[in-house]
Residue, then its C-alpha position, 0 to 999 in steps of 0.5 A: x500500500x504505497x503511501x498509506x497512512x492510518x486515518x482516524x475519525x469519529x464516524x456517527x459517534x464511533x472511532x473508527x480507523x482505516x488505511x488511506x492513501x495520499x489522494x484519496x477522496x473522503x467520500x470514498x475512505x467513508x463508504x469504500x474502507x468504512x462501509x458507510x452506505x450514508x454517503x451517497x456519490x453521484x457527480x464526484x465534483x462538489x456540484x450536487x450536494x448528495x455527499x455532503x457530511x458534516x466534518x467537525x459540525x460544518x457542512x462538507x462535500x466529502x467528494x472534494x475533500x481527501x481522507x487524510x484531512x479528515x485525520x482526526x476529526x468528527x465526521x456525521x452523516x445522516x446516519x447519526x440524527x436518528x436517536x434510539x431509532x427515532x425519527x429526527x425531527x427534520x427526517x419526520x418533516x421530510x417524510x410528513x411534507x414529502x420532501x423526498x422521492x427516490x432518496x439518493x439526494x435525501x442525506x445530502x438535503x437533510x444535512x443541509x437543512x440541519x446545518x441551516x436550522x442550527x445556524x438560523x431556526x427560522x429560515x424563509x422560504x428564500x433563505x431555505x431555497x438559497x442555503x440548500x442551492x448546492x443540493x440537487x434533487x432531480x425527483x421533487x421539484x423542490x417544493x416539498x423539500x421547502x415544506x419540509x424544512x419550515x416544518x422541520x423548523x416547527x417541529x425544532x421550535x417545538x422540541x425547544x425548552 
């Protein structure tokens, strides 16, 4: 293995460690050496968000950024919002407002909406549609994901102390 090195990450809450060569993309050190199916691939150019992770709590396209950079890091996928095999509240939303269809791009979108709601609980309709620009979905048309995401807003405000 040439040039390899150990990279370890928090993977969902769980260390985990695996060999990785130089240039190897994050989202394939995620789905090829540690099985996470979470990391949906699709154009491998940054330009349709279904690869989207959270890496230390911010918004990552995994497809252009190498595995050695995550090196000790926290890597979330959509894998880590279900509690106890709960729901999360923006999951219930997407599912209640139809904000998904063939799912390829659904972990990509719920991410981003959760990166969004974390940053600004209650988005407009315009701010929902800009924040989320860098996801494409070829399924919904994007109304129902809209919807689903100011649901998801009420539901959080509701959940809220």
């Amino acid at each position: 293995m040439g040039d390899a090195r150990t990279v370890r990450v928090v993977l969902d809450g769980r260390e985990r460690s695996a060999p990785a060569e130089p240039r190897l993309l994050l989202s394939d050190f995620l789905r090829h050496e540690l099985g996470s199916t979470a990391v949906h691939v699709a154009c491998e150019q940054g330009g349709c968000g279904a690869c989207m992770v959270l890496l230390d709590g911010r918004l990552t396209l995994s497809c252009l950024a190498l595995a050695v950079q995550a090196d000790g890091a926290s890597v979330d996928t959509v894998d880590r919002m279900a509690a106890n095999g709960d729901l999360h509240p923006i999951q219930r939303a997407f599912k209640a407002k139809h904000g998904l269809q063939c799912g390829f791009c659904t972990p990509g979108m719920l991410l981003a909406a959760q990166a969004l709601l974390d940053s600004n609980p209650q988005p407009s309709d315009q701010e929902i549609r800009a924040h989320l620009s860098g996801n494409v979905c070829r399924c919904t048309g994007y109304t129902g994901i809209v919807a689903a995401v100011r649901e998801a807003a009420r539901l959080l405000a509701e959940d809220r102390p």
